[in-house]
N, C-alpha and C positions, 0 to 999 in steps of 0.2 A: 217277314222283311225279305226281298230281294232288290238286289241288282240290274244294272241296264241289260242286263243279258238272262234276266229271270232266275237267274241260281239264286235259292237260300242261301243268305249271309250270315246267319245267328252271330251277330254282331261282327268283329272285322274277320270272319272266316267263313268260307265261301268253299261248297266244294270243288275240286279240282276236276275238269272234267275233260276230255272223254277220260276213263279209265287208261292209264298209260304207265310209263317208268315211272314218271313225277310222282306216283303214290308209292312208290319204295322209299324205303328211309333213306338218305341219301347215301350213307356208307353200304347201306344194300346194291344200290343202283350203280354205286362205283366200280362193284367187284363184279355185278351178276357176270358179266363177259368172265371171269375167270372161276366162275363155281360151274361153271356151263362146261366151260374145258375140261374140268378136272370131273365133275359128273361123266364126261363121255370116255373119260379114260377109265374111269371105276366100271362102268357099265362093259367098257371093251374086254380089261386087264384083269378085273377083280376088283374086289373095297380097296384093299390101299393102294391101288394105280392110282386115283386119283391124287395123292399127297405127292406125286413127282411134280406137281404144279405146285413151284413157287408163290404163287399170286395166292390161290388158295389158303397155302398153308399160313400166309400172312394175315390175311383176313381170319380166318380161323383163331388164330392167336391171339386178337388183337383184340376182334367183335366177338364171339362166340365162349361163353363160358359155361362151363358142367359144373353142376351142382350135386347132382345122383349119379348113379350108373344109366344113363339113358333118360337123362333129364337135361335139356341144353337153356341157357336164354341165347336172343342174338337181338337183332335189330332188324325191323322187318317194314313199319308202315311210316309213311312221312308224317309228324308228328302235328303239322296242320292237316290233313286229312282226319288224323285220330282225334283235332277240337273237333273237327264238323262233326264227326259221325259220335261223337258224347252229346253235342248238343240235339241232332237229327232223332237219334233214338228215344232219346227222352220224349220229343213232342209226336214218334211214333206211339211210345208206351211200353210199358212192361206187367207184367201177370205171373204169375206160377202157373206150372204146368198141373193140372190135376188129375193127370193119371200117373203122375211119379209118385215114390211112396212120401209121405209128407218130411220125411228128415232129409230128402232128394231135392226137394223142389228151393227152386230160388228163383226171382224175379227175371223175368228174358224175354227179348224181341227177337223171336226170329224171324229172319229176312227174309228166307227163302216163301214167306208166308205174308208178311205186312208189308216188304216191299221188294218183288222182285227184279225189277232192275236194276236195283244197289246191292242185291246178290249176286245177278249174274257179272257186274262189273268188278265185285270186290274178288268173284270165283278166277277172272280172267288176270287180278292183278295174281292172286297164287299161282296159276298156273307159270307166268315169266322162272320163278323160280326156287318154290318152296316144292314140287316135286322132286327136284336134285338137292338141296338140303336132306329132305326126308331119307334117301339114298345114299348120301353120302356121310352122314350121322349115325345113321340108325340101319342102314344096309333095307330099309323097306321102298318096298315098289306103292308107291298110292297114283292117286287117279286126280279129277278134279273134288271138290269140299262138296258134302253132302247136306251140311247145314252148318249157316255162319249167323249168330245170334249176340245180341247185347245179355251182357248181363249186369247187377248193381249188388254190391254190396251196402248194407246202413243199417246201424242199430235201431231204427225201427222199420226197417223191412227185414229181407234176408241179410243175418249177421255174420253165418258162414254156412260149411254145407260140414255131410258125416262122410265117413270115409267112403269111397267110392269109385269104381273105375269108368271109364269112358266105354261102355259096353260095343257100341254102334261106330267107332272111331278107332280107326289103323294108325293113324297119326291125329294127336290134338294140337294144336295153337291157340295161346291165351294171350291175347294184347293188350297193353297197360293203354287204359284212354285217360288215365286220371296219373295228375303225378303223385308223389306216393306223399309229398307237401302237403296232399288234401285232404286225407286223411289220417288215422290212427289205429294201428291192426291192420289184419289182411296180409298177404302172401298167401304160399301156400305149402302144406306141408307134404311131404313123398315119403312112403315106404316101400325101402328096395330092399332086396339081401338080407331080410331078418333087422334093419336099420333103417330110422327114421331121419329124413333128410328137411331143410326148410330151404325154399325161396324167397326171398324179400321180397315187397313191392316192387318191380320192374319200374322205369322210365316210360316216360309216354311214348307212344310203336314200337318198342322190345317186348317179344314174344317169348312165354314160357313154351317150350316145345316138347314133344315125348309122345310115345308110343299109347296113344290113349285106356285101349281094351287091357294093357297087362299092364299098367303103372296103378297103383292104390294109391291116391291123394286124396286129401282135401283141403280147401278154402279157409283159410284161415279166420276167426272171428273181426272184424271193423266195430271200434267201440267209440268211431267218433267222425262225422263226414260221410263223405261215400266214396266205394271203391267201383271204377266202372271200366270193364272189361268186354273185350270181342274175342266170340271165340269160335273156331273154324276147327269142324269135325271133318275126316279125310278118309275115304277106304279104296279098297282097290276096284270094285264096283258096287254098283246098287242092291246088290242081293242080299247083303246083307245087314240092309238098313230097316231098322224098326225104331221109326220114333214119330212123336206127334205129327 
């Protein structure tokens, strides 16, 4: 089904297009003007210059919560952008990978591969301002996403994954596309410090965040519905990406 303007509707949602602010969560897009300022004062001053921004540290407080030691949620994608792209992916498809070892593998479309101009759109919405989050959270320098993939949780596909780090990934981003309503199970679990941490199901465009290669998580089992996520791997460059 589409529109007079030929965009896919999957029913009354329609994606947003060209790639712009509008696909930030709207509390994202209120503040990027001040995670920007307070990014350029950490980058100038040091990591904690940036908290002499007011604006910032309100947003911080307010949207942004730690769970682990280097484990954040925030609010990242407009939450009609995240119906289209739960519906879009689906009628793209999902697979396991099968060169991952089989306790690794979970159902995934990745973009960068089945559709790349909703890669390169989605890589242009990170760039506005999940580069200075990653920097002023986690004190890491990343680049643009190396690969941005759907993924599905369901008790009869994949019902969770084994522990496991983001090997290919300086920073990870997990996006909730499903509200946590639809399902039963899922989250995710973190091991930091000799200490097991859990995240709930997130909210529809709230992203789990963290430093993907040195965090040990895993996917929590779904024993009813589906859980269905987007997830954007980040490094500093290309060199050191090995993945399908």
């Amino acid at each position: 089904m589409s529109d007079s303007t030929g965009q896919p509707t999957h029913g009354t949602t329609r994606l947003m297009q060209p790639a712009s602010l509008d696909w930030l969560h709207p509390h994202l897009k209120a503040n990027r003007g001040h995670i920007l300022t307070a990014n350029a004062l950490a980058e100038e001053d040091g990591p904690c210059a940036g908290n002499r921004d007011a604006q910032w540290r309100a947003f911080r407080d307010t949207h942004i919560k730690k769970y682990a030691p280097g484990v954040y949620s925030m609010p990242y994608l407009n939450p009609r952008l995240c119906r289209y792209l739960r519906a879009h992916l689906l009628n793209l498809g999902y697979s396991p990978n099968d060169e991952e070892e089989p306790e690794a593998q979970i159902n995934e479309c990745v973009l960068n591969h089945m559709h790349p101009e909703l890669f390169t759109q989605l890589n242009g919405v990170w760039m506005l301002v999940m580069p200075a989050i990653a920097n002023l959270l986690l004190q890491l320098e990343v680049q643009s996403c190396l690969s941005i993939q759907g993924a599905v949780y369901s008790p009869d596909g994949t019902k969770e994954t084994a522990w496991h780090q983001d090997i290919d990934s300086e920073f990870t981003a997990v996006v909730a596309l499903s509200d946590p309503s639809e399902f039963i199970g899922g989250g995710t679990d973190v091991w930091r410090d000799n200490k097991q941490y859990n995240v709930p199901p997130l909210s529809v465009g709230h992203a789990m965040i963290f430093a993907g290669r040195t965090t040990l998580h895993r996917g929590c089992e779904v024993i009813y519905g589906e859980r269905h996520l987007l997830v954007h791997w980040c490094n500093q460059s290309l060199s050191n990406l090995n993945m399908h």
